[in-house]
C-alpha positions as CSV (number, residue, x, y, z in Angstrom):
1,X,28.1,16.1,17.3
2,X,25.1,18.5,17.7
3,X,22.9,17.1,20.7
4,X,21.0,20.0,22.0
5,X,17.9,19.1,20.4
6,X,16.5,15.5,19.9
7,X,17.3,13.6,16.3
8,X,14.6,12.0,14.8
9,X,15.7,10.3,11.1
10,X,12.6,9.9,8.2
11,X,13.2,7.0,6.0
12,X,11.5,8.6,2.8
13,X,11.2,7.4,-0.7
14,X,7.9,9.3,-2.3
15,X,8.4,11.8,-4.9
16,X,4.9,13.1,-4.3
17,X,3.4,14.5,-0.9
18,X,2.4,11.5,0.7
19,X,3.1,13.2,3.6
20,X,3.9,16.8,5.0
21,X,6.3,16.0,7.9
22,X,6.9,19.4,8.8
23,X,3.0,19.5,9.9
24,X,3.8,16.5,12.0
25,X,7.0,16.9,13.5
26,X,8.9,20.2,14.7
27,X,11.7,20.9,13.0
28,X,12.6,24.2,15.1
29,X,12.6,21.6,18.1
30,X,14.5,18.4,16.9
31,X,17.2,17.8,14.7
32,X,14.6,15.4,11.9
33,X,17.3,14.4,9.5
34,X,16.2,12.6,6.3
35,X,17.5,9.3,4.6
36,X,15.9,9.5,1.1
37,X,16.0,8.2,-2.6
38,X,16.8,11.0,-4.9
39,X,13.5,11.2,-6.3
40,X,12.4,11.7,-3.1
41,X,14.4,14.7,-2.3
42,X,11.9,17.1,-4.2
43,X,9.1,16.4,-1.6
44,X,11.2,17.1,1.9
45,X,10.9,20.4,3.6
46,X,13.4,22.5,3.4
47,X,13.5,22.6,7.4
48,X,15.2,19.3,7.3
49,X,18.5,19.0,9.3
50,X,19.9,17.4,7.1
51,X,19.5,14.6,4.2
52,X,21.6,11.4,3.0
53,X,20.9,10.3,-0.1
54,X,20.6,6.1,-0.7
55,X,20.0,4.2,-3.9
56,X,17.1,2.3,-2.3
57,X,15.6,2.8,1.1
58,X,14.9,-0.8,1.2
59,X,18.7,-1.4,0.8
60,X,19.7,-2.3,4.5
61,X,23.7,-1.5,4.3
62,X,23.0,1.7,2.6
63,X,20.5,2.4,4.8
64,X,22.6,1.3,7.9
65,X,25.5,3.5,6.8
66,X,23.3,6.4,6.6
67,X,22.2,6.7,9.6
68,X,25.6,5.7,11.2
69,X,26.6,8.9,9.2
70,X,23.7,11.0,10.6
71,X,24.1,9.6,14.5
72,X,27.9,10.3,14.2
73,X,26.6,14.1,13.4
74,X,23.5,14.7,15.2
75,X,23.7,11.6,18.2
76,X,21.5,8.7,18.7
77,X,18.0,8.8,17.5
78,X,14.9,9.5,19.8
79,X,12.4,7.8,16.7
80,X,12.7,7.0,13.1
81,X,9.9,7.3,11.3
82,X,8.8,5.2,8.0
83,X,5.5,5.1,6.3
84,X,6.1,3.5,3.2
85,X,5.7,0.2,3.4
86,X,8.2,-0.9,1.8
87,X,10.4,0.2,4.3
88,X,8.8,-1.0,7.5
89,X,10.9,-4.4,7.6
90,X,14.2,-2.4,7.2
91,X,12.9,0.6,9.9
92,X,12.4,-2.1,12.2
93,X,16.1,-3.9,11.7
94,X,17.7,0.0,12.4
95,X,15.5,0.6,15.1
96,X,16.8,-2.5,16.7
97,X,20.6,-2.3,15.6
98,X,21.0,1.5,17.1
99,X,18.4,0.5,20.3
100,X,15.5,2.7,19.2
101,X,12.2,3.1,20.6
102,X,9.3,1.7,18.2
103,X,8.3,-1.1,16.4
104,X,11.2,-4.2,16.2
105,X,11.1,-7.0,14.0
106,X,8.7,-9.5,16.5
107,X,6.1,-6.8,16.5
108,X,6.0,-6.1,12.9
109,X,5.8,-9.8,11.7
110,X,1.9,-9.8,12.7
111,X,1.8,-7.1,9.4
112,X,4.5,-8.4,7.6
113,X,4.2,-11.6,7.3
114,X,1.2,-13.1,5.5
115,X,1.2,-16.6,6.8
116,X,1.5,-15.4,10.8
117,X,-0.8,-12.5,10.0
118,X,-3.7,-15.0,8.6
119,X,-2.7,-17.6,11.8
120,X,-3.6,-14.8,13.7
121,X,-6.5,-13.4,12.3
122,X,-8.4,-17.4,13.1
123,X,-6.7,-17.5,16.0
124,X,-9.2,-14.8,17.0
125,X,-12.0,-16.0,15.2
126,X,-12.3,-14.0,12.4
127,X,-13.5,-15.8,9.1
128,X,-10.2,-16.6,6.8
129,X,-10.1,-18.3,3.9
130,X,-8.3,-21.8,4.2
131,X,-4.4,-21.2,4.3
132,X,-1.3,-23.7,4.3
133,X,2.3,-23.0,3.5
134,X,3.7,-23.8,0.4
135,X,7.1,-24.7,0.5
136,X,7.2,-26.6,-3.1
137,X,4.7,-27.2,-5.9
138,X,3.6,-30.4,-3.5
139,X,2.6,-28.7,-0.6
140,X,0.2,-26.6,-3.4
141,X,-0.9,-29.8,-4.9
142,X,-2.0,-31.3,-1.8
143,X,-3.6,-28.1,-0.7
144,X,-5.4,-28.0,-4.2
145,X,-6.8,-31.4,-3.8
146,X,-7.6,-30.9,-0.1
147,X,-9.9,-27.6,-0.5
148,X,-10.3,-27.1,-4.3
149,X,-9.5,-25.4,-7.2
150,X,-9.0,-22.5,-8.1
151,X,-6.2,-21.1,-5.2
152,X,-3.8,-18.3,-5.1
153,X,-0.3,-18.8,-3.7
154,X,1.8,-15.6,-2.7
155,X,4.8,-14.7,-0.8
156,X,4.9,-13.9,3.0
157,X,6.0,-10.7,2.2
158,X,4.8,-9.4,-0.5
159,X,4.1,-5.7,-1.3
160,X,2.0,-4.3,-4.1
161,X,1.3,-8.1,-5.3
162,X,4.4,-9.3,-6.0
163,X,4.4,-12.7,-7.0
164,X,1.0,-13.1,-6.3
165,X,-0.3,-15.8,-8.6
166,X,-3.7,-17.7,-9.3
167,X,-4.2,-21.0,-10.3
168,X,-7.4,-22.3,-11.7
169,X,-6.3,-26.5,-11.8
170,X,-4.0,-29.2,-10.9
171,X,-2.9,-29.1,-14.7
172,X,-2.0,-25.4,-14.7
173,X,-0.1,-26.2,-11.5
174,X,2.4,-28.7,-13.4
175,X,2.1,-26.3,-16.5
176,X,3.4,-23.7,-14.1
177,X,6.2,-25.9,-12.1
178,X,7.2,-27.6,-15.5
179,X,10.3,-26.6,-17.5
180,X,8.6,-24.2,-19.2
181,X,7.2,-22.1,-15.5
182,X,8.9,-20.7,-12.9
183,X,6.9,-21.4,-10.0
184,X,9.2,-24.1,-8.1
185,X,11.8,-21.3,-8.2
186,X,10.0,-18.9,-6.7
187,X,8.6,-21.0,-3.8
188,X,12.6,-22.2,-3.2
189,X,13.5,-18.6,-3.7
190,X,11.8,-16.9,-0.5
191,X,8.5,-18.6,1.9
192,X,5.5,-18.6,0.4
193,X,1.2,-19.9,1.2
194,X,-1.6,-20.9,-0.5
195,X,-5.0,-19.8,0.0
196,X,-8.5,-21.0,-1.1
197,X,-9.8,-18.4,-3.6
198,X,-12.8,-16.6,-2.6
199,X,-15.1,-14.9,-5.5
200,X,-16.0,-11.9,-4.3
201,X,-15.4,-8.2,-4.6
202,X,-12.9,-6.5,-2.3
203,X,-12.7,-3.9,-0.3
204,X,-10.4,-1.9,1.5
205,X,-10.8,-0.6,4.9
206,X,-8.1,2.3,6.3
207,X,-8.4,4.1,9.3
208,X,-7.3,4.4,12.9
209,X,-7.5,1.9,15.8
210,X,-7.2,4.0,18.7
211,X,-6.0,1.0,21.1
212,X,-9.6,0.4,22.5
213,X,-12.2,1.4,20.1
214,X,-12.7,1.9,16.1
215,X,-11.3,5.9,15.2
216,X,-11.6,7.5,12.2
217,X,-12.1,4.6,8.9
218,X,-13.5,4.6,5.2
219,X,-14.2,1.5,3.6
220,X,-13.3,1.1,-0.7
221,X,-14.5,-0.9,-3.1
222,X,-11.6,-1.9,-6.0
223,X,-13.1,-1.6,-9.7
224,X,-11.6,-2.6,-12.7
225,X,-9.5,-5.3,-11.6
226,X,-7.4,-6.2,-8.4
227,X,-4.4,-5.1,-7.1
228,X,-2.7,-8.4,-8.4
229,X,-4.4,-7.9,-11.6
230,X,-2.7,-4.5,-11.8
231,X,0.6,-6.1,-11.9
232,X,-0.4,-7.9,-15.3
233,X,-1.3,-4.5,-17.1
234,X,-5.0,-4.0,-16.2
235,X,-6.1,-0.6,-14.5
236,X,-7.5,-0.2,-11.0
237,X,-9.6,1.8,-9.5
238,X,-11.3,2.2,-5.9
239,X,-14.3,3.4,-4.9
240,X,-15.5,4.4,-1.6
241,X,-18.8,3.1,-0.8
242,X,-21.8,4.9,0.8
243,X,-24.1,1.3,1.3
244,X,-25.5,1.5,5.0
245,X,-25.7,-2.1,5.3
246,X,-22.2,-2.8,4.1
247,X,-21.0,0.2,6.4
248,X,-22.9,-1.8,9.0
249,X,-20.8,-5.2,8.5
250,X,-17.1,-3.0,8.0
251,X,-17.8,-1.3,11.0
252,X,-18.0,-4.7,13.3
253,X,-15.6,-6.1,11.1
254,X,-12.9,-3.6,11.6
255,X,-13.5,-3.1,15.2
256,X,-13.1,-7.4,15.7
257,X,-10.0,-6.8,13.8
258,X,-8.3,-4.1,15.4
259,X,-7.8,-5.7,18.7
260,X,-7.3,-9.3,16.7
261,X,-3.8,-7.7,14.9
262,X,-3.0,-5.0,17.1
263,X,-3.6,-5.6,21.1
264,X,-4.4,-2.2,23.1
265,X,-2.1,-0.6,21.3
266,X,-3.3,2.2,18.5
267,X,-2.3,0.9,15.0
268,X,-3.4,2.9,11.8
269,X,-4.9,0.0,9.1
270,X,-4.9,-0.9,5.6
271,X,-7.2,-3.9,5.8
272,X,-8.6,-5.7,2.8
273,X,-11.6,-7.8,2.8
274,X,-13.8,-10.1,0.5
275,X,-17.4,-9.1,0.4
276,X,-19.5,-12.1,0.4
277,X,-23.5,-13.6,1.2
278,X,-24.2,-13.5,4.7
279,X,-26.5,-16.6,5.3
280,X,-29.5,-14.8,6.8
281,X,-29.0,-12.3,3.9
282,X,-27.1,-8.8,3.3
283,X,-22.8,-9.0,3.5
284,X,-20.3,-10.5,5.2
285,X,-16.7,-10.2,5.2
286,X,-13.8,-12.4,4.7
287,X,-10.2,-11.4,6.2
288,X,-7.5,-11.2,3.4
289,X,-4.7,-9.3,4.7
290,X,-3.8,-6.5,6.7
291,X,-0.9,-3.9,7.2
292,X,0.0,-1.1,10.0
293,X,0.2,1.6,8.0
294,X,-1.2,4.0,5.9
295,X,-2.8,2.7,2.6
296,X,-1.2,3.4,-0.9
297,X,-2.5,4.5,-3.9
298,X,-4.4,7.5,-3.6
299,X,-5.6,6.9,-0.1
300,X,-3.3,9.4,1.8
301,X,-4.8,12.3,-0.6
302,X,-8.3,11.6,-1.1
303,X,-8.1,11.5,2.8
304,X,-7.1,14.8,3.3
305,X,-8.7,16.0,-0.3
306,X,-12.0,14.8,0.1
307,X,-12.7,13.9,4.0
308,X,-10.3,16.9,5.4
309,X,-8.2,14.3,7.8
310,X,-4.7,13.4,7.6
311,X,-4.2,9.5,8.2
312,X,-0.1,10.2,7.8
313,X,-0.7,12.6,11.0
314,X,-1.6,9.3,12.7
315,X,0.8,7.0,11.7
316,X,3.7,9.2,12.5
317,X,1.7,9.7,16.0
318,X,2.1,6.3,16.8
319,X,5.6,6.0,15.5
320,X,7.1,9.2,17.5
321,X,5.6,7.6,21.0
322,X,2.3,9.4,20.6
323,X,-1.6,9.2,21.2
324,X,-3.0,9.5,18.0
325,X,-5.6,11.9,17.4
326,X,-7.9,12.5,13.9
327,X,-11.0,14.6,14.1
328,X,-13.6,13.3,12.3
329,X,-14.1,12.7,8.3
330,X,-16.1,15.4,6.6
331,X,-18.9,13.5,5.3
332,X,-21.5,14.3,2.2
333,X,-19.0,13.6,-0.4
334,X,-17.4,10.0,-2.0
335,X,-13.8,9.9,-2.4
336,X,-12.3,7.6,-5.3
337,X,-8.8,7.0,-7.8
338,X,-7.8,4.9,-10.8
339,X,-4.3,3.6,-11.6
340,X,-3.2,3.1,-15.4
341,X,-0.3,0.7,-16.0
342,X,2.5,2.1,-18.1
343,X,1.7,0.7,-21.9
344,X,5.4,-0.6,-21.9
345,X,7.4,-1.8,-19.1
346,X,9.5,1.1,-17.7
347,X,12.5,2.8,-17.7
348,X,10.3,4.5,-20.2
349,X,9.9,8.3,-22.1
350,X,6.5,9.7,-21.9
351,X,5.8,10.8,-25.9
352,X,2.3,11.8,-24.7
353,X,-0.7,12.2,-22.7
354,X,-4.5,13.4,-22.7
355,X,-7.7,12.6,-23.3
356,X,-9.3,10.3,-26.2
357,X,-12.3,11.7,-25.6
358,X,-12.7,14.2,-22.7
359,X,-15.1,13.2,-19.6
360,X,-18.9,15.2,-18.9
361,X,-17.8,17.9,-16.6
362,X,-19.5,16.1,-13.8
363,X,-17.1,13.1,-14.3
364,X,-13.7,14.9,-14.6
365,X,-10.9,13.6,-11.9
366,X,-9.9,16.6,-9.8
367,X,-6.3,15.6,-9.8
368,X,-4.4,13.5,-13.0
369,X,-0.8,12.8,-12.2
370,X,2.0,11.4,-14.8
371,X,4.9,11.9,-15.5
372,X,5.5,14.8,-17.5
373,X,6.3,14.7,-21.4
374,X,9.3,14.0,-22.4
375,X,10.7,12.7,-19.2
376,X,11.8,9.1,-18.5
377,X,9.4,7.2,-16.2
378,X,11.3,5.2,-14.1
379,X,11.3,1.4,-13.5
380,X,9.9,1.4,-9.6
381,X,7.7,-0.9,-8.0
382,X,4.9,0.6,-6.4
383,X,1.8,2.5,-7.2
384,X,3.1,6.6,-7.3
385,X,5.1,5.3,-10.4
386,X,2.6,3.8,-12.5
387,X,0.9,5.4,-16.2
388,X,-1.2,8.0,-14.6
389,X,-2.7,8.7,-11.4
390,X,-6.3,10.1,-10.9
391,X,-8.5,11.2,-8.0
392,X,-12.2,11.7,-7.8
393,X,-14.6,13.4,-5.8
394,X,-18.3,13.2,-5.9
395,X,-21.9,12.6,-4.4
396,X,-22.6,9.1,-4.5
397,X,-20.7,5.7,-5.0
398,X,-22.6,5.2,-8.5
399,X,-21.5,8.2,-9.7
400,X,-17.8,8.3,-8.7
401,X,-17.6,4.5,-10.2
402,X,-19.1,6.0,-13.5
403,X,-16.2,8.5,-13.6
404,X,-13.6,6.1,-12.5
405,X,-14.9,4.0,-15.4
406,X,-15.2,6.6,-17.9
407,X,-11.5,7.8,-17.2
408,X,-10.1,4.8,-17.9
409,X,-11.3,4.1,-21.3
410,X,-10.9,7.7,-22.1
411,X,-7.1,8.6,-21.4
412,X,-4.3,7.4,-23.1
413,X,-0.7,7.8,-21.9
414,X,1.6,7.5,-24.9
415,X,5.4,6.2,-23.7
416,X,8.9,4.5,-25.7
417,X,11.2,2.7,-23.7
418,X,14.5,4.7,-23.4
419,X,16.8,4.6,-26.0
420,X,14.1,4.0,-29.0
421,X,13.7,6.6,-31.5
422,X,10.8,9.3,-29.8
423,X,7.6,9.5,-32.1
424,X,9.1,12.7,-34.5
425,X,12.4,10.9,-35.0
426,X,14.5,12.4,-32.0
């Protein structure tokens, strides 16, 4: 066992660079050993002490075995480190099984779980929509007759919008609870609430609570769709947006909700808010949701692409025991990105990709990401393994919308599922 040097373990998954550890953590002066998926192998630096390769970071025994395998070779852990968030609830269960420092289950539940997160959020005051449990197609019933139609019931912990589903009337509800739906299953299957729906667009907020005051933040507007409507094959986009009354509103917004969620302690956000009619005019903002870590999508890129700061930087911070610390954005430019779905459900080949029709030069993305041609994309929730990826950079929120707009009816990614027949017969 190798113990001259402290052992910090990374639970990694991304194939891209999300993140550049080795610009966060010192691998001359600690032992950082990696527990990744394979695609994730191409993105770790080479420093690393070591790496243990799991089917699924989100699988806790594989997980658990790894590091057991890792400790046995490099000693107990000083941190563990996870940024994806799909791995937070099983970073926590390690972190308590081998008695490391950092955020435990109890602590991450405020993030986690939906129902306690939105408890929390009017706890403090902050405007919510209405909110109930819903442990059967009763409890949504009852809800729907209470405060309206339509409502949207989801699961406590859902990532990426799983299982997030709309309902528009009492009629759908039985439609979707009948025989022929699947709803009553899914709220046996695993907790779920219901919320009022709220028309409105939404944003998303991400930056830095420093433990006492509002760091570093951008606010985002989603265009196209919503992240829920993503799931069900439509693309979507975000925008940042440059309006000084709405910056106005997300700044008091976010700095009500910092302390709400996350006490004195620093906390890097992904916070997402409905943008509605204030009554004395101009906007106000209605809590949605909420999580302790850095945004996905885009986010972590156009961050450091477009604004010159590293959010990851922060979040790792926090998790090794640190005071964060993030300069301030570069300002004079918009950052944005767009998401295409996959045209058939994945494992899938890509046969092709480009444009229909080519952008103006002042509309091009300055990054487009797929999978290559001819290689299989593979069947991953999330949003780094979706149709194509673009970013955007530009001088104003109209004109980085126009782009974002423009892209998507303009690109066409062109995949088979594997084992069909590729397009010249092969």
């Amino acid at each position: 066992m190798s113990t001259d040097r402290p052992h910090i373990i990374v639970l990694h998954r991304w194939r891209d660079t999300h993140a550049h550890y080795a610009d966060y953590i010192d691998h001359g002066a600690a032992h950082v050993t990696y527990v990744s998926t394979e695609l994730g192998r191409a993105s770790l630096p080479p420093t690393a002490a070591a790496v243990t390769i799991v089917a699924l970071t989100d699988d806790l025994p594989a997980v658990r075995a790894a590091v057991t395998g890792l400790v046995a070779r490099f000693g107990a852990p000083a941190r563990l480190i996870a940024l994806n968030e799909g791995d937070l609830d099983t970073a926590a269960l390690i972190r308590e099984e081998f008695a490391i420092p950092g955020q435990h289950t109890a602590e991450l539940a405020v993030f986690r779980d939906k129902l306690t997160m939105c408890r929390t959020a009017e706890a403090a005051g902050l405007p919510v929509p209405a909110f109930a449990p819903a442990p059967d197609p009763a409890a949504v019933l009852a809800f729907g007759e209470a405060h309206g139609w339509p409502l949207v019931v989801k699961p406590h912990r859902g990532t990426a919008s799983r299982g997030v589903v709309q309902i528009d009337s009492a009629a759908e509800l039985a439609a979707l609870s009948g025989p022929a739906g699947d709803l009553a299953a899914a709220l046996a299957a695993e907790p779920h609430l219901v919320q009022s729906y709220v028309d409105g667009p939404i944003l998303h907020i991400d930056g830095l609570w420093e433990g006492d005051s509002l760091g570093s933040w951008t606010v985002s507007r989603y265009v196209g769709g919503t992240c829920a409507d993503f799931t069900q094959g439509t693309w979507l986009g975000s925008v940042e947006e440059d309006d000084p009354a709405l910056l106005e509103a997300v700044e008091a917004f976010a700095a009500a909700v910092g302390p709400a969620l996350g006490g004195s302690q620093p906390w890097v956000f992904h916070l997402e808010a409905f943008v509605t009619p204030a009554p004395g005019g101009g906007p106000a903002l209605v809590f949605l949701e909420c999580g302790a870590r850095v945004g996905g999508g885009e986010i972590p890129f156009t961050w450091r692409d477009v604004h010159g700061v590293d959010l990851m930087a922060a979040a790792v911070d926090i998790q090794l025991g640190l005071t964060p610390v993030l300069p301030p954005l570069k300002t004079g430019e918009v950052g944005g990105y767009l998401l295409l779905p996959l045209p058939v459900p994945a494992p899938c080949r890509v046969e092709a990709a480009g444009w229909v029709r080519e952008p103006a030069p002042g509309r091009l993305p300055y990054a487009v990401k797929h999978t290559p041609v001819g290689s299989t994309a593979p069947a991953i929730s999330g949003y780094e393994h979706v149709g194509t990826r673009f970013r955007f950079r530009g001088a104003t929120t109209r004109d980085v919308e126009a782009a974002i707009t423009e892209s998507a009816n303009s690109f066409r990614l062109t995949c088979v599922p594997v084992g069909a027949p590729s397009a010249d017969g092969g």
